[in-house]
C-alpha positions in Angstrom: 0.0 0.0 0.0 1.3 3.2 -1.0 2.4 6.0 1.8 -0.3 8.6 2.3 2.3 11.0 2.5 4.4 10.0 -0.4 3.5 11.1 -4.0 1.2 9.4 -6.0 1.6 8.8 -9.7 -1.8 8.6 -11.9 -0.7 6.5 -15.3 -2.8 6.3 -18.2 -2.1 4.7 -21.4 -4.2 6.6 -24.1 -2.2 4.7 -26.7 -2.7 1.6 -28.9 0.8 1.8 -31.0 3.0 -0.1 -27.9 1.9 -2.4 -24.9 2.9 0.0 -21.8 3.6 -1.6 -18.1 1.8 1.5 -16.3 2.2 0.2 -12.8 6.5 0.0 -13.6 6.6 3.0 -15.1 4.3 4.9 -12.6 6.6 3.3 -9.8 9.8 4.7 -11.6 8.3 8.2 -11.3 7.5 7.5 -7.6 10.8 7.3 -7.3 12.2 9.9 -9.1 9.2 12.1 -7.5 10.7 10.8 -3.4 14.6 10.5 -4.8 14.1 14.4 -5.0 12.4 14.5 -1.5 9.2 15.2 -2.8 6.8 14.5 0.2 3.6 14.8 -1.6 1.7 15.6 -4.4 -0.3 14.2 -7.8 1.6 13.6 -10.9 0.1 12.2 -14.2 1.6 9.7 -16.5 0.1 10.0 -19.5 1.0 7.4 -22.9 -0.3 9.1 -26.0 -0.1 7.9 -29.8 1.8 9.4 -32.0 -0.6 11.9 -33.2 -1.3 13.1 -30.0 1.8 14.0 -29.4 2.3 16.2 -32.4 -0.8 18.2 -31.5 0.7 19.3 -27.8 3.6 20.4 -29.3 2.7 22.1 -32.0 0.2 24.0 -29.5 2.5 24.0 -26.2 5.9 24.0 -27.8 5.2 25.9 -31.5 7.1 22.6 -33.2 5.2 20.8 -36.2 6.4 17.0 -35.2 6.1 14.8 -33.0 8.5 14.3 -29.8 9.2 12.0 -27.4 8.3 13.2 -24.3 6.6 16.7 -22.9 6.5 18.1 -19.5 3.7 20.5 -18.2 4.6 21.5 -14.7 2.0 22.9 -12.2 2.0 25.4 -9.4 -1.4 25.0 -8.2 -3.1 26.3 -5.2 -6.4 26.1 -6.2 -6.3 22.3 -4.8 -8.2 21.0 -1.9 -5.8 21.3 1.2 -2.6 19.1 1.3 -3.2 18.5 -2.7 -0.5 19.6 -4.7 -0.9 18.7 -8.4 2.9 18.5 -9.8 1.8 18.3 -13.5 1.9 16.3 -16.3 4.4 13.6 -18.2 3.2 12.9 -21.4 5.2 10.5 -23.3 4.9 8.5 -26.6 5.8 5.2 -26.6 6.4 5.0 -30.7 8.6 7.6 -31.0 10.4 6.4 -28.0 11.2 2.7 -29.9 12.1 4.9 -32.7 14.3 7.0 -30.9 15.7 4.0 -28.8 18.8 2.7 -30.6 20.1 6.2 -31.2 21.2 6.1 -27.0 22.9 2.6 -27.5 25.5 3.0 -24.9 24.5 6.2 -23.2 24.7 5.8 -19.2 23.3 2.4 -19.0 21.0 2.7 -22.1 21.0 -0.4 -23.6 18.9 0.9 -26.5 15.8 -1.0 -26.0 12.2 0.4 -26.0 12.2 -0.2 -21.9 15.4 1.8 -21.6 14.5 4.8 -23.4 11.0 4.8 -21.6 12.7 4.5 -18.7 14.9 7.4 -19.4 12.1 9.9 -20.7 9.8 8.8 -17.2 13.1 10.1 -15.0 13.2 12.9 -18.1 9.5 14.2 -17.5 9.8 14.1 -13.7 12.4 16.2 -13.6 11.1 18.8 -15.8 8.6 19.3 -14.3 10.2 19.3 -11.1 12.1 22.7 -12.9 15.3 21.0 -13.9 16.3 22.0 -17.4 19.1 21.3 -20.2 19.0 25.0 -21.9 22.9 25.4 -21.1 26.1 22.6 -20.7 25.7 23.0 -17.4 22.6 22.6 -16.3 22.7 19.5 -19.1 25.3 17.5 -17.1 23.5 18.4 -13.8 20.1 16.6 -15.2 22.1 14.0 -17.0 24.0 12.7 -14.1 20.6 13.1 -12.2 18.4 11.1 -14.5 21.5 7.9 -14.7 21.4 7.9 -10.5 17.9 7.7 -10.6 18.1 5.4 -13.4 20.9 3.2 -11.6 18.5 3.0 -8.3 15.6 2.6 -9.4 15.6 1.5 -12.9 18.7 -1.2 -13.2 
């Protein structure tokens, strides 16, 4: 039974393209969520098709194609009290398993479909818990982040 006071993930796979393990990959952003001493709060998990995808960012993100993975943070306190919504992961499973060979050998990327799942999950939680790649920097800082998470809770 899960830890009132822990965060909760809410997966949902709106997706016919891949079969998607919601309760792993909900549990790996568990992780990631208390790794970074997140007491509490609501995050959701969402696997979209292809299409999908495109759509959100062309509208959120002002590119034409689809991605991988997309992060919409919250900072709501609208919520009932002790709620916190965290905000969204939305990931696509089809571009991930086209995308996965490509990090072959990256951390401990093995370049399978799980791997590179695994890796945006981490990815999306740690947007939107506000970490970033825009410089070198703060690249290395999420990238050595996301293979510790990965290496705990992942491997």
């Amino acid at each position: 039974m899960t830890d009132p006071a822990s965060p909760v993930v809410v997966a949902v796979d709106e997706q016919d393209e891949l079969v998607v393990d919601l309760d792993r990959w909900s549990t790996l952003a568990q992780a990631a969520l208390e790794y970074e001493g997140v007491p509490t709060g609501e995050l959701n998990l969402l696997f979209v098709e292809t299409d999908s995808i495109r759509e959100l960012n062309r509208e959120h993100m002002g590119k034409d194609r689809p991605t991988d993975v997309l992060s919409f943070p919250l900072d709501d306190d609208d919520g009932l009290p002790g709620e916190t919504l965290l905000g969204d992961v939305v990931v696509c499973p089809a571009v991930a398993a086209a995308n996965a060979p490509e990090h072959d050998g990256q951390g401990h990327h093995r370049g399978s479909v799980d791997d590179e799942i695994a890796l945006l999950v981490v990815h999306g939680v740690l947007h939107v818990l506000g970490y970033d790649h825009i410089n070198d920097d703060e690249a290395e800082e999420m990238e050595a982040l996301e293979q510790t998470v990965l290496l705990a809770h992942y491997r």
